[in-house]
ROKE-227236 format. One record per residue (C-alpha): residue in one letter; residue number from 1; x, y, z. Coordinates in nm, 2 decimals, always signed. Last residue first. Layout:
{a,NUM,{X,Y,Z}}
...
END
This chain:
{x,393,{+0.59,+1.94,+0.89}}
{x,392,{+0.60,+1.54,+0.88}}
{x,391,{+0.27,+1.38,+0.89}}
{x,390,{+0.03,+1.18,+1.08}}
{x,389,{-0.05,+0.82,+1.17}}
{x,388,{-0.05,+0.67,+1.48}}
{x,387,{-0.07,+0.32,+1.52}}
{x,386,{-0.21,+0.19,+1.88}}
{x,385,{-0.21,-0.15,+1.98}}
{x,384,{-0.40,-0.26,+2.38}}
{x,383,{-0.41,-0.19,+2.72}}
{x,382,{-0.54,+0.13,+2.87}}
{x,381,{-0.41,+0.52,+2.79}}
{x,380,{-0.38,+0.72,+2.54}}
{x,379,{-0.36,+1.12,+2.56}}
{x,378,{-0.47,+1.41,+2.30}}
{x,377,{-0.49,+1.75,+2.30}}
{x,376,{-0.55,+1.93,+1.98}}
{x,375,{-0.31,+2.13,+1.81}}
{x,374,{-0.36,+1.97,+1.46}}
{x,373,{-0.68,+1.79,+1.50}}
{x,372,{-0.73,+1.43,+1.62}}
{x,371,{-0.93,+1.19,+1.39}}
{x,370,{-1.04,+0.89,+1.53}}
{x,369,{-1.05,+0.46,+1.43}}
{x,368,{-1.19,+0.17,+1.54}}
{x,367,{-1.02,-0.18,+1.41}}
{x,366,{-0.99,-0.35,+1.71}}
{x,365,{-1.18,-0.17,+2.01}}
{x,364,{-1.14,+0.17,+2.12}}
{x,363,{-1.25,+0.32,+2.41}}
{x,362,{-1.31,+0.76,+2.38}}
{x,361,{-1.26,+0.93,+2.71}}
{x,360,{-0.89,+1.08,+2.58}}
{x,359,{-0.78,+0.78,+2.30}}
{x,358,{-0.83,+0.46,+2.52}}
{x,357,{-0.70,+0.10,+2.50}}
{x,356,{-0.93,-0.20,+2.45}}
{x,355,{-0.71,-0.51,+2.29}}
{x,354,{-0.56,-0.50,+1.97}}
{x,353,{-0.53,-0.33,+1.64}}
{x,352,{-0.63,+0.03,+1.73}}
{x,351,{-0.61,+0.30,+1.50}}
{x,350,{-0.52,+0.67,+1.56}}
{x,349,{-0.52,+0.95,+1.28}}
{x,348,{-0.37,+1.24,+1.34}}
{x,347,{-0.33,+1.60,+1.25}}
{x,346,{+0.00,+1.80,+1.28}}
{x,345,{+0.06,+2.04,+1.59}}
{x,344,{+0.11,+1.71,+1.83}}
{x,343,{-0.07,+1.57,+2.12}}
{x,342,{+0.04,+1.22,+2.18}}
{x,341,{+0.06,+1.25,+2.57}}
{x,340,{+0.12,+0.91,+2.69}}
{x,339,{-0.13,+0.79,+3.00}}
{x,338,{+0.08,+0.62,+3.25}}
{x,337,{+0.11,+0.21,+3.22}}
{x,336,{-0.14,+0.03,+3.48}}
{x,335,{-0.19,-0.23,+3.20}}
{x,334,{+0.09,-0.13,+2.91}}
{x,333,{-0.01,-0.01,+2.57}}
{x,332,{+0.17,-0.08,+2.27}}
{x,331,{+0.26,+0.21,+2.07}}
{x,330,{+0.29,+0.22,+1.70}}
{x,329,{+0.36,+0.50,+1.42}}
{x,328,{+0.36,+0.59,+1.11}}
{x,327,{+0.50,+0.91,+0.95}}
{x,326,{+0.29,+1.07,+0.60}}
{x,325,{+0.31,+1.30,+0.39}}
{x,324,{+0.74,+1.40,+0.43}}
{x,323,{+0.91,+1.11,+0.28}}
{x,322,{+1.25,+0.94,+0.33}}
{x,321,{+1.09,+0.66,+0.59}}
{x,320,{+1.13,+0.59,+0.91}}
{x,319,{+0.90,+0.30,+1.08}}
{x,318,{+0.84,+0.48,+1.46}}
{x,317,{+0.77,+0.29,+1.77}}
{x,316,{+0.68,+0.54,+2.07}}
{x,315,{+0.73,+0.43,+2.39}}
{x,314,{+0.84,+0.75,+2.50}}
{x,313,{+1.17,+0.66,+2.56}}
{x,312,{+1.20,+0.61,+2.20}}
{x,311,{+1.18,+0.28,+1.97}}
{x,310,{+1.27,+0.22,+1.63}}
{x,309,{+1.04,+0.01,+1.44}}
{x,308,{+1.12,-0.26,+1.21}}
{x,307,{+1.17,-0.23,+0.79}}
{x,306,{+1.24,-0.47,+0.57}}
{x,305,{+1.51,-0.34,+0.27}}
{x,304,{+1.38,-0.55,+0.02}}
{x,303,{+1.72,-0.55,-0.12}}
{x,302,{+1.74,-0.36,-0.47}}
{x,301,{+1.82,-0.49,-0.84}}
{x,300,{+1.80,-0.15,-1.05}}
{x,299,{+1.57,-0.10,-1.36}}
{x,298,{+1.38,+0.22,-1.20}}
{x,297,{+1.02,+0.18,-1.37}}
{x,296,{+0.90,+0.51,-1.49}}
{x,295,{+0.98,+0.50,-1.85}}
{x,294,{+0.88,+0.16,-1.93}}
{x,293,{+0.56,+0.21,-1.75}}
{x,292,{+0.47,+0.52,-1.93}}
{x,291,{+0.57,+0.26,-2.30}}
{x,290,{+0.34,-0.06,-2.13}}
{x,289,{+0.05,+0.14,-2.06}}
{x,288,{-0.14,-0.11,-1.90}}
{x,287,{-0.49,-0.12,-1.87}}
{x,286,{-0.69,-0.37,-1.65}}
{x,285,{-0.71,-0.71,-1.62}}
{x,284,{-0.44,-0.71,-1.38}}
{x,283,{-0.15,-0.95,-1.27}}
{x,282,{+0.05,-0.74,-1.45}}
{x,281,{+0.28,-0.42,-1.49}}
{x,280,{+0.04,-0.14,-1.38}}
{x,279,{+0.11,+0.19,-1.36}}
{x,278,{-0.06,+0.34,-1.10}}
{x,277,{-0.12,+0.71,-0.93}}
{x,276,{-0.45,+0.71,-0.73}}
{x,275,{-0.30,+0.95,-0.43}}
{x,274,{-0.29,+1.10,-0.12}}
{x,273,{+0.07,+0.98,+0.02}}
{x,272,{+0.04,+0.59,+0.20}}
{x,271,{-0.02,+0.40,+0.48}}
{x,270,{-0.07,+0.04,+0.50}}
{x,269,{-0.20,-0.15,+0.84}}
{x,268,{-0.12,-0.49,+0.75}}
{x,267,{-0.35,-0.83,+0.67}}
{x,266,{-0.17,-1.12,+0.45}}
{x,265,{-0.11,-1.24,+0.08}}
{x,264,{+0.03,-1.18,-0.23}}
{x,263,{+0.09,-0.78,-0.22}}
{x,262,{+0.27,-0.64,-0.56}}
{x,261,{+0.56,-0.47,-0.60}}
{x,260,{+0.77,-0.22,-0.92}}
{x,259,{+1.02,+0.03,-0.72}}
{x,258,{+0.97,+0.30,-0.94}}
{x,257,{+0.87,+0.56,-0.67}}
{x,256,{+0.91,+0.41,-0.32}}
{x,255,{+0.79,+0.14,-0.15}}
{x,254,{+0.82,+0.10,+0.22}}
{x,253,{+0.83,-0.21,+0.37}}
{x,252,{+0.75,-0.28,+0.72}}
{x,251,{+0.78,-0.55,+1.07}}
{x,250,{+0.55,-0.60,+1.31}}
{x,249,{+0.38,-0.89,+1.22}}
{x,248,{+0.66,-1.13,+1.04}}
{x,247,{+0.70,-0.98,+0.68}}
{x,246,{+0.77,-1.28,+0.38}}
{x,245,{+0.91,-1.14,+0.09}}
{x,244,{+0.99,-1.27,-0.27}}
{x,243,{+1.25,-1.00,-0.45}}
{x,242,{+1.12,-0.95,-0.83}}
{x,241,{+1.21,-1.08,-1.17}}
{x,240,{+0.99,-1.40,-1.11}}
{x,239,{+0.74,-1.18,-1.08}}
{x,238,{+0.74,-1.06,-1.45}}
{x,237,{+0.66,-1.44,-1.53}}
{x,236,{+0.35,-1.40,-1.36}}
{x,235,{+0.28,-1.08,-1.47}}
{x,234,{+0.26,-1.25,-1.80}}
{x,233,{-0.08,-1.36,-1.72}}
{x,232,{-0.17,-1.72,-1.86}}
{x,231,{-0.34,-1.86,-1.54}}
{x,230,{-0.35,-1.52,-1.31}}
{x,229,{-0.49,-1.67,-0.96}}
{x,228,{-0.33,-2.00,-1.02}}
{x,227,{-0.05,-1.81,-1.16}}
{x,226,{+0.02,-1.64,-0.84}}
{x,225,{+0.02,-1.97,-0.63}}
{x,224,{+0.28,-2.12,-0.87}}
{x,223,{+0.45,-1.86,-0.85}}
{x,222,{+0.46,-1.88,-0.45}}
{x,221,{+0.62,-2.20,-0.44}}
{x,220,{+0.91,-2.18,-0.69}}
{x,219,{+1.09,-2.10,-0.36}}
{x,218,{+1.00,-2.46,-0.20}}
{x,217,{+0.83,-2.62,-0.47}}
{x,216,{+0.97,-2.77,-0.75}}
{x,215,{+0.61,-2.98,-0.89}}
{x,214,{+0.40,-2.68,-0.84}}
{x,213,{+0.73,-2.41,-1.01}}
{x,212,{+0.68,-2.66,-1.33}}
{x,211,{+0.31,-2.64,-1.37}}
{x,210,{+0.32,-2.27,-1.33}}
{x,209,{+0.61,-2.23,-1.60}}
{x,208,{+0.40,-2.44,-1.84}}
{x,207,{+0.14,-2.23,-1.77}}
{x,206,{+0.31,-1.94,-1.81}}
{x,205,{+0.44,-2.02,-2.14}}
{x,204,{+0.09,-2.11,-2.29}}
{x,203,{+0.01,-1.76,-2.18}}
{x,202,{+0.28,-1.58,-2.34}}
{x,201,{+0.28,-1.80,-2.66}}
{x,200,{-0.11,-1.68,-2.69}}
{x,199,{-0.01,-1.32,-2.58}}
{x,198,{+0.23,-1.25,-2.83}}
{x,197,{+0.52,-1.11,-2.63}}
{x,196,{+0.54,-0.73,-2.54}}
{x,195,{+0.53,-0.72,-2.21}}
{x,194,{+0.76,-1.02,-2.15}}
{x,193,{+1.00,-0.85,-2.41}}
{x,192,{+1.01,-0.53,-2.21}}
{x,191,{+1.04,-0.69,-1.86}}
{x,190,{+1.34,-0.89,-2.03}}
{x,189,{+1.51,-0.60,-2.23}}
{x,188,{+1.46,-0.36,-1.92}}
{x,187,{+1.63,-0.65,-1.63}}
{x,186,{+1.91,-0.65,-1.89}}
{x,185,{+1.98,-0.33,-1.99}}
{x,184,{+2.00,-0.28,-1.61}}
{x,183,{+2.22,-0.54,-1.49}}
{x,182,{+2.48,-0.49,-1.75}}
{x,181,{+2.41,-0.79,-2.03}}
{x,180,{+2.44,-1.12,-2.11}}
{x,179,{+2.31,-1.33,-1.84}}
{x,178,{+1.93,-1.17,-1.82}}
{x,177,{+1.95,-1.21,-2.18}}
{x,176,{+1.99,-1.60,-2.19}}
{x,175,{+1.77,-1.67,-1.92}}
{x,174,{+1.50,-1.44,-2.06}}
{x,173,{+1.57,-1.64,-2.45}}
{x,172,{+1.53,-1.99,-2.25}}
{x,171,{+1.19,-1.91,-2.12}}
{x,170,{+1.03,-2.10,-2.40}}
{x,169,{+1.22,-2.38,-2.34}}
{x,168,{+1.10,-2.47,-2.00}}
{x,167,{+1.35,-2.62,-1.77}}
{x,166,{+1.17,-2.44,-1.47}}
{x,165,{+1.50,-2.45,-1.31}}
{x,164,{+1.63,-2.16,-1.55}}
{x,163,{+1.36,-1.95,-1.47}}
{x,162,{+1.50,-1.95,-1.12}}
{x,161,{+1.88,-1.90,-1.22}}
{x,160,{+1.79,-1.67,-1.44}}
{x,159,{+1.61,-1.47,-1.20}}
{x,158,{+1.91,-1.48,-0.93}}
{x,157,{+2.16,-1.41,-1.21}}
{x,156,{+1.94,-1.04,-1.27}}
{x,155,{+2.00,-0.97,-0.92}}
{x,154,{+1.65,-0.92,-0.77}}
{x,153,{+1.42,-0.63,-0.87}}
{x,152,{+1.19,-0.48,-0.62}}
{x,151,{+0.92,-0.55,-0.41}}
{x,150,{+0.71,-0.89,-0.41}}
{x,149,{+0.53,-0.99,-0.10}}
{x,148,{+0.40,-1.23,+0.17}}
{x,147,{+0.27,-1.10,+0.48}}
{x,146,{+0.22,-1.28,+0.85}}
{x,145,{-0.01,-1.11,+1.01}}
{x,144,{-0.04,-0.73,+1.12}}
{x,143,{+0.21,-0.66,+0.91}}
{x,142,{+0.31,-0.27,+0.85}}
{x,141,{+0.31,-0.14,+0.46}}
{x,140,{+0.46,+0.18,+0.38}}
{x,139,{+0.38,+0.38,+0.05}}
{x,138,{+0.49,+0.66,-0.17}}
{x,137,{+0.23,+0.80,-0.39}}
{x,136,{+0.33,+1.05,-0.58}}
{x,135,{+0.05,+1.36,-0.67}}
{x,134,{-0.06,+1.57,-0.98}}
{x,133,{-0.34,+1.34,-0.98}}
{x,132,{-0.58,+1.05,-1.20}}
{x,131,{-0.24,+1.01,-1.42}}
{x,130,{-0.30,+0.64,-1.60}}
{x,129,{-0.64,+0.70,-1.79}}
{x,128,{-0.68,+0.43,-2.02}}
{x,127,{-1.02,+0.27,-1.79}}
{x,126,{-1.13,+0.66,-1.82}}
{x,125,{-1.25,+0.77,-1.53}}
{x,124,{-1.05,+1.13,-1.55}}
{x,123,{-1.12,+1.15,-1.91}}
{x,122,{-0.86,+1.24,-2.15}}
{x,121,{-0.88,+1.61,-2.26}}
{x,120,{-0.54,+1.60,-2.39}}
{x,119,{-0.41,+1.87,-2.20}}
{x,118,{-0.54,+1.70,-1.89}}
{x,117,{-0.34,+1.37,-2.00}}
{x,116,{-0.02,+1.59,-2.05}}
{x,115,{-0.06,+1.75,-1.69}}
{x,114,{-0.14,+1.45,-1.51}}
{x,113,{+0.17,+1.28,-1.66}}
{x,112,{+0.41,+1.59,-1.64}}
{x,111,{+0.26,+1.63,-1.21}}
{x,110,{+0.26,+1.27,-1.18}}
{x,109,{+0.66,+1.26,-1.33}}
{x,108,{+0.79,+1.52,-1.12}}
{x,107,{+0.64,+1.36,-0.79}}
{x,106,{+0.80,+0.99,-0.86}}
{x,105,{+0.57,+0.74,-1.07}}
{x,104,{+0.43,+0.48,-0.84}}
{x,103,{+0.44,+0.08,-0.97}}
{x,102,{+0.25,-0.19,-1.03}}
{x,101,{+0.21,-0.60,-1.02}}
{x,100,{-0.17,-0.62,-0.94}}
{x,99,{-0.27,-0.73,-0.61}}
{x,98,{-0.25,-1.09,-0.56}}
{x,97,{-0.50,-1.31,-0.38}}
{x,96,{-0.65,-1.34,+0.03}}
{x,95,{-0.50,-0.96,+0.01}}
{x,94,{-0.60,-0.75,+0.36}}
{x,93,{-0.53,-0.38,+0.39}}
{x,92,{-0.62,-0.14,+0.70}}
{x,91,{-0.56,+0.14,+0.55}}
{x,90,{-0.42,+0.55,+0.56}}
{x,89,{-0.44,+0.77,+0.36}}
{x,88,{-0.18,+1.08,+0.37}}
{x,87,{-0.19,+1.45,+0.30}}
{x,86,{-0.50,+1.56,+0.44}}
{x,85,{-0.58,+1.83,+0.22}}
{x,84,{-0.52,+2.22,+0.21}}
{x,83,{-0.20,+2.19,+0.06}}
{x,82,{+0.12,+1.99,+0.14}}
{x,81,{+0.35,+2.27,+0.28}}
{x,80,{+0.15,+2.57,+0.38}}
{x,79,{-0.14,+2.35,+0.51}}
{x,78,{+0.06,+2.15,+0.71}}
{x,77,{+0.24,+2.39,+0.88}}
{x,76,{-0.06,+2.59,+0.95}}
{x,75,{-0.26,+2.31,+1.11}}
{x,74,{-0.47,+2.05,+0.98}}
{x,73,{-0.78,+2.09,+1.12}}
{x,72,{-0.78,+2.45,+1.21}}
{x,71,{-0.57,+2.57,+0.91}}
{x,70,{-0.76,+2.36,+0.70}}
{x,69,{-1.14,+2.53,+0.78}}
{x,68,{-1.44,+2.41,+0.59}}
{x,67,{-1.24,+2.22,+0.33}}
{x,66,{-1.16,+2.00,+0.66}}
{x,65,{-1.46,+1.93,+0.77}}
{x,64,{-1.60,+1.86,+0.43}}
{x,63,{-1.33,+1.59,+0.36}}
{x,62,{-1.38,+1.45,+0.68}}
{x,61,{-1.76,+1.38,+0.53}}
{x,60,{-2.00,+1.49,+0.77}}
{x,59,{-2.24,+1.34,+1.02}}
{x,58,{-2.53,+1.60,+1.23}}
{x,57,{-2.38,+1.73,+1.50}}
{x,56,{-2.39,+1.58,+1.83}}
{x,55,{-2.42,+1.80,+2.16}}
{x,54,{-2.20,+1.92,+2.38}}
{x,53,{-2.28,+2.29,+2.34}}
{x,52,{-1.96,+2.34,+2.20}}
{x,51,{-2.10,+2.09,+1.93}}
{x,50,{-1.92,+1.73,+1.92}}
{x,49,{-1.86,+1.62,+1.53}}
{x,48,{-2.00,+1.28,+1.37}}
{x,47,{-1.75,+1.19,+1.12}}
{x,46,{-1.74,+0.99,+0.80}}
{x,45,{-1.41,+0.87,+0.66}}
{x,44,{-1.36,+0.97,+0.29}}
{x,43,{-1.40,+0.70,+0.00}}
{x,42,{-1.35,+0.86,-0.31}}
{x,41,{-1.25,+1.22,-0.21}}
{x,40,{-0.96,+1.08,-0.02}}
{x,39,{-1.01,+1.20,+0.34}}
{x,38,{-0.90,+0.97,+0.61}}
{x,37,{-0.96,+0.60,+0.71}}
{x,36,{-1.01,+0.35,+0.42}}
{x,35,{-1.08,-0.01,+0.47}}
{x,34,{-0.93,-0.24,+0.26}}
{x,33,{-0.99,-0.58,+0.10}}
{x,32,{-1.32,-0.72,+0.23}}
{x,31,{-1.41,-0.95,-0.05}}
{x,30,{-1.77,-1.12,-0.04}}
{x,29,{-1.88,-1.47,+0.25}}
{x,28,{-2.01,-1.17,+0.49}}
{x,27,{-1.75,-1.22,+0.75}}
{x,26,{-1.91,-1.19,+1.13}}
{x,25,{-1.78,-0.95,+1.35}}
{x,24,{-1.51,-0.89,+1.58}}
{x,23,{-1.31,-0.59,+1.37}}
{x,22,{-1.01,-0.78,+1.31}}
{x,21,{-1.18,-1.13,+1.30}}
{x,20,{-1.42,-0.92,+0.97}}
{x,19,{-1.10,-0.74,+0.84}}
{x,18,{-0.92,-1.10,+0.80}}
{x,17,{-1.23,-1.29,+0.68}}
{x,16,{-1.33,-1.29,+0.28}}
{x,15,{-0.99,-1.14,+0.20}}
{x,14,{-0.94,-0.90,-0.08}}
{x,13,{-0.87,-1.00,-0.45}}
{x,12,{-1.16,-0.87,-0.59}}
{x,11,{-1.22,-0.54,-0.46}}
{x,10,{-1.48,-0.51,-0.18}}
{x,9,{-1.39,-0.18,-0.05}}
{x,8,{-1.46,-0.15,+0.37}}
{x,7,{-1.57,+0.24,+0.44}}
{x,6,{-1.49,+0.39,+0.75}}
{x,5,{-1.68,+0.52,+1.04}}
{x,4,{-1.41,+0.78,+1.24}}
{x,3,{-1.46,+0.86,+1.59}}
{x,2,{-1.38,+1.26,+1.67}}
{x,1,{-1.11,+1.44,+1.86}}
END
């Protein structure tokens, strides 16, 4: 198996401090937001390989390592079902502000996007570009601290009732439709008339709606929050549409395709299918394609559905989830506690989260990462967190 040294992305919203306490080191003062461990092309984990002769190798892309020879790395199951490419990603995430409001498209409707945006010849970094892959990108988010969410629609009579309490005038006509109609016609009408308002009403509407959700409180609480971050942004009043969730540590969501989310606030271990794929609804300066958004969103009131781990006699704590690229993991280690045999013909990826356990003769420490080959074998031991990350095959 081989130690991973993972890149740390600095976007915007991410926390100054969570990753640094993780890891044990001191917080630079700029966003640390997630820290990638696999082999996406723009940010793959770095590796520094054992030679037969025991010696290092020189430090490679895992990307490189495993476009040298898939079958080895990945096994043949893999490779014959998802590809010659590590299937999954995996993160440590940490939001100190909103993500953007988004959602995934489903595999059919990447592979029609990315096709239709190839045909046209538009740019692969383009900021318009919505398809950058033929790929869907289920997701599953694990708490590592307390997390606060958004994931899927609430009952339309929910929403009303909470723009309602605002008592601002402006959101009287959402009320009024979210009452009036079959759930679905009227959670599209709504989402489609707050993307399409004029922005200078929009904005002076959200504040309004900010001010008012301050002075409630309580459940109006976290717009408030959100449109400090986004003053004017008609995500914020999209939110208000959306199931608010708060994840004790240990416990999931997964999001599936159409399910429109966002991350508010918190540290988790998120994995997810190899892919860029989003469509932005708010909460974003950047593009949105309101019409591709429109047609991918699933207009259905859902239940968070939170997710805790199922346990086995190995001591294995699996999240299940409907999807085949990725299947997480967690094992928490017991002092004196056996060595567990995690050897598998699938690769891995193991991160610690606490205390100092051990993969084989490697120690870990919080936040340290390695990649285990398909086949390869592989037993943990010590005290400490585990997650395991591989794939269904």
């Amino acid at each position: 198996m081989d130690r991973l040294s993972n890149t740390v992305r600095p976007y915007a919203w991410g926390s100054t401090t969570a990753i640094p306490e993780l890891l044990g080191i001191a917080p630079t003062g700029e966003p640390q937001a997630e820290m990638w461990m696999g082999a996406h092309p723009g940010a793959p984990s770095l590796l520094t390989r054992i030679t037969g002769t025991g010696e290092a190798g020189s430090e490679q892309p895992l990307t490189d390592v495993i476009a040298a020879d898939p079958e080895r790395e990945l096994g043949r199951a893999t490779v014959e079902k998802f590809g010659p490419r590590l299937p999954f990603l995996l993160k440590l995430l940490a939001a100190g502000a909103p993500l953007s409001l988004q959602v995934h498209p489903d595999l059919t409707q990447a592979k029609r996007g990315y096709e239709d945006e190839e045909r046209r010849s538009v740019p692969i970094d383009a900021p318009h570009r919505t398809y950058k892959d033929a790929n869907h990108k289920p997701e599953l988010i694990c708490a590592l601290t307390l997390f606060a969410g958004l994931c899927g629609f609430r009952r339309p009579t929910e929403a009303a009732e909470a723009m309602a309490a605002l008592g601002v005038d402006s959101l009287k006509p959402y009320v009024d439709l979210l009452g009036a109609h079959p759930e679905e016609a009227a959670l599209r009408e709504v989402l489609t008339a707050i993307l399409g308002a004029d922005p200078a009403e929009m904005a002076e509407t959200v504040n309004l709606a900010a001010a008012a959700a301050e002075r409630l409180g309580g459940a109006h609480a976290p717009y408030a929050r959100i449109a400090h971050h986004f003053p004017g942004d008609p995500g914020v009043i999209a939110a208000m549409l959306l199931n608010y969730v708060e994840l004790q540590p240990g416990e999931a969501l997964f999001l599936g395709a159409g399910v429109p989310h966002a991350y508010l606030d918190g540290l988790g271990v998120e994995i997810m299918a190899n892919s860029d794929n989003v469509l932005r609804c708010g909460l974003t300066p950047k593009h949105i394609d309101v019409p591709e958004l429109l047609r991918i969103v699933r207009f259905e009131a859902t239940e968070p559905g939170v997710l805790r781990p199922e346990a086995s006699p190995s001591g294995e704590e699996l999240y299940k989830t409907p999807v085949n690229e990725f299947r997480l993991s967690r094992f928490d280690l017991s002092p004196g506690a056996a060595p567990v045999d995690l050897t598998r013909d699938t690769p891995q990826i193991l991160l610690c989260t606490g205390g100092a356990p051990k993969a084989g003769e490697l120690d870990l420490a919080p936040g340290a990462s390695v990649f285990v080959p398909s086949g390869e074998k592989v037993e943990v031991s010590g005290t400490g967190t585990l997650f395991r990350a591989t794939v269904v095959a």
